[in-house]
C-alpha positions as CSV (number, residue, x, y, z in Angstrom):
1,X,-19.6,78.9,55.3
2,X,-22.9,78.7,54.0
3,X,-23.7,75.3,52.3
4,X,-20.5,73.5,53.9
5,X,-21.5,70.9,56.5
6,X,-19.6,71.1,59.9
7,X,-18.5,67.9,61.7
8,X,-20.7,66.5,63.6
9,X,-19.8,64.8,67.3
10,X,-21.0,61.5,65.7
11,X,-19.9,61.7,62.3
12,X,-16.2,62.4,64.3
13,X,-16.6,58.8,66.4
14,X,-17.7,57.0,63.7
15,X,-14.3,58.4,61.7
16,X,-12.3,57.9,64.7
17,X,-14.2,54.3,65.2
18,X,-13.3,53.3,61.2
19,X,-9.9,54.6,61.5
20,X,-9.7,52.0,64.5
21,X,-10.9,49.5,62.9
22,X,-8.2,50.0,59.5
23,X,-5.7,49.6,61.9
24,X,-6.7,46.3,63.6
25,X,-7.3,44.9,60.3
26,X,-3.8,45.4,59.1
27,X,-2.3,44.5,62.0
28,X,-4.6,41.4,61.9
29,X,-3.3,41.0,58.1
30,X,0.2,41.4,59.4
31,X,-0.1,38.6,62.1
32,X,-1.1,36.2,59.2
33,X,1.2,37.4,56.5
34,X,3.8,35.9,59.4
35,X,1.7,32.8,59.4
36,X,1.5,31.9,55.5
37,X,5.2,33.4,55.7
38,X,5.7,30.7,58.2
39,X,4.3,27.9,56.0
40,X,6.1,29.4,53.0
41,X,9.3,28.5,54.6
42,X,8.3,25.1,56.1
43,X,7.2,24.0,52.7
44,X,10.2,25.6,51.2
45,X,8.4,27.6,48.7
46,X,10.9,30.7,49.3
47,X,10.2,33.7,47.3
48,X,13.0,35.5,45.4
49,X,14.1,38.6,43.3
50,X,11.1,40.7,42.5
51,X,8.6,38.8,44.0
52,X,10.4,39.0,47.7
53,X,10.7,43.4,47.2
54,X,6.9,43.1,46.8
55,X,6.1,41.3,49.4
56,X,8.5,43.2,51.3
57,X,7.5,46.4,50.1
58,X,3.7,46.1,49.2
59,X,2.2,43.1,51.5
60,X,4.2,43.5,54.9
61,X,5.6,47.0,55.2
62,X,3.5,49.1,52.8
63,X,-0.2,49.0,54.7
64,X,1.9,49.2,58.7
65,X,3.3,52.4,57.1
66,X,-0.1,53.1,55.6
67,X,-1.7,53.4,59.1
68,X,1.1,55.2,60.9
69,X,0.5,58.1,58.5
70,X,-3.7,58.0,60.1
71,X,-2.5,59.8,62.8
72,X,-1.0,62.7,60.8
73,X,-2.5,62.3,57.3
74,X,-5.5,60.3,57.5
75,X,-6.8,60.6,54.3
76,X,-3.5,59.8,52.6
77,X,-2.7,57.1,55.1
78,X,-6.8,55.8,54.5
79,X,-6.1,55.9,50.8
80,X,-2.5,54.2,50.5
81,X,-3.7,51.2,52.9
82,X,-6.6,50.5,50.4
83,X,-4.1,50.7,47.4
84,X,-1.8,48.4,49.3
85,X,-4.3,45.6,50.1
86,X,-5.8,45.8,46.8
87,X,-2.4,45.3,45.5
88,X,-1.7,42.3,47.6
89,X,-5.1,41.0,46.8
90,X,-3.9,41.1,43.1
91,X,-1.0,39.5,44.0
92,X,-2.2,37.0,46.0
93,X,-4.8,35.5,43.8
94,X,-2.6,35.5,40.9
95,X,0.5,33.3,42.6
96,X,-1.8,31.4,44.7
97,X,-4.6,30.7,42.7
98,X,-4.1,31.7,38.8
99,X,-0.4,31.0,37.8
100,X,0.5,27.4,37.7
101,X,3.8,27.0,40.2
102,X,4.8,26.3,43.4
103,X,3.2,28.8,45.1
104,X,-0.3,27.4,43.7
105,X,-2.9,25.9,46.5
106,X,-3.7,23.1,44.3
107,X,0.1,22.2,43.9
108,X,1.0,22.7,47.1
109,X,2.7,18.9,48.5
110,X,0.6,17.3,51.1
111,X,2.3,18.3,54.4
112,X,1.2,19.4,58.4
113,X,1.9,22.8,57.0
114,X,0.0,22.4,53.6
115,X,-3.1,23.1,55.6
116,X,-1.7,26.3,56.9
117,X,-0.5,27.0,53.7
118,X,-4.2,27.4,52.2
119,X,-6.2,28.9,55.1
120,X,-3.9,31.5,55.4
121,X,-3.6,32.4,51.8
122,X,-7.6,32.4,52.0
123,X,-8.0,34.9,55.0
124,X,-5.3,36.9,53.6
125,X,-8.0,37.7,50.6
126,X,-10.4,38.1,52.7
127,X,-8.0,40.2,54.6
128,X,-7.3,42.2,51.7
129,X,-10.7,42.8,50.6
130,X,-12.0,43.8,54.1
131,X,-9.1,45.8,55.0
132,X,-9.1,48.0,51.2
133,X,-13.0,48.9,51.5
134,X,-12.3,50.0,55.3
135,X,-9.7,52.1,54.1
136,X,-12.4,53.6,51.1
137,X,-15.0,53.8,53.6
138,X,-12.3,55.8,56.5
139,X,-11.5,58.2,53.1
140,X,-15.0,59.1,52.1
141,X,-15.9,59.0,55.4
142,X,-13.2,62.2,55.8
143,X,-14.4,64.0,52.7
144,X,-18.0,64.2,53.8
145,X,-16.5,65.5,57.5
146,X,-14.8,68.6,56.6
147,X,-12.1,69.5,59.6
148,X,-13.1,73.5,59.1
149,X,-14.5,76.4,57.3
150,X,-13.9,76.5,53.5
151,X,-11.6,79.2,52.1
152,X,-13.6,81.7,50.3
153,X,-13.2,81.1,46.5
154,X,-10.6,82.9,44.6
């Protein structure tokens, strides 16, 4: 045991506090996926094929699944939620903000929803971006808190 640093009570909260925090930022992520979902139908820009699995897979159920595994597997679950949102980030900017289509901000028709449309794509970056370096921090916050004594080497 000697050189290995035990958990601390703090070090502990402030994991627990992090792992909190993961989880209110997805769910917040979720609850305005389901907005700029909302707009994506009112504006009847309707994804399809490939591009609905993703958002499907990656941007709605892939970060809720993500933080159900904290409770059991929190450094898996810390590290799968920051792929996720970095994958949605990716995603996001590049049909929202890169590619020229109907998905694109600037292209977007002038409609109630258009407005909608844009803020939400924007706080879903934001989102993202917040949400992945929680999900780093949560991780290296558990490799610097070890949960017990290291095996002797072999």
């Amino acid at each position: 045991m000697a050189g290995q640093r035990l958990p601390t009570t703090e070090g502990l909260i402030r994991l627990e506090r992090l792992a909190r925090v993961l989880v209110g930022l997805v769910v917040l992520n979720l609850a305005v996926t389901i907005v700029h979902a909302a707009a994506h139908a009112e504006l009847q820009i309707l994804p399809a094929g490939v591009d609905l699995a993703f958002i499907v897979a990656v941007i709605v159920v892939g970060p809720v699944g993500a933080v159900g595994l904290l409770r059991f597997h929190r450094a898996f679950g810390a590290v799968l939620a920051a792929v996720f949102m970095g994958a949605s980030f990716a995603y996001g900017v590049y049909n929202h903000f890169l590619v020229t289509g109907p998905d694109h901000v600037s292209i977007v028709s002038s409609e109630p929803w258009t407005t909608v449309f844009v803020i939400s794509g924007v706080a879903l970056g934001v989102l993202e971006i917040v949400t992945g370096v929680v999900g780093v921090f949560v991780f290296r916050s558990l490799a610097r808190t070890p949960s017990g004594p290291a095996e002797p080497p072999a």
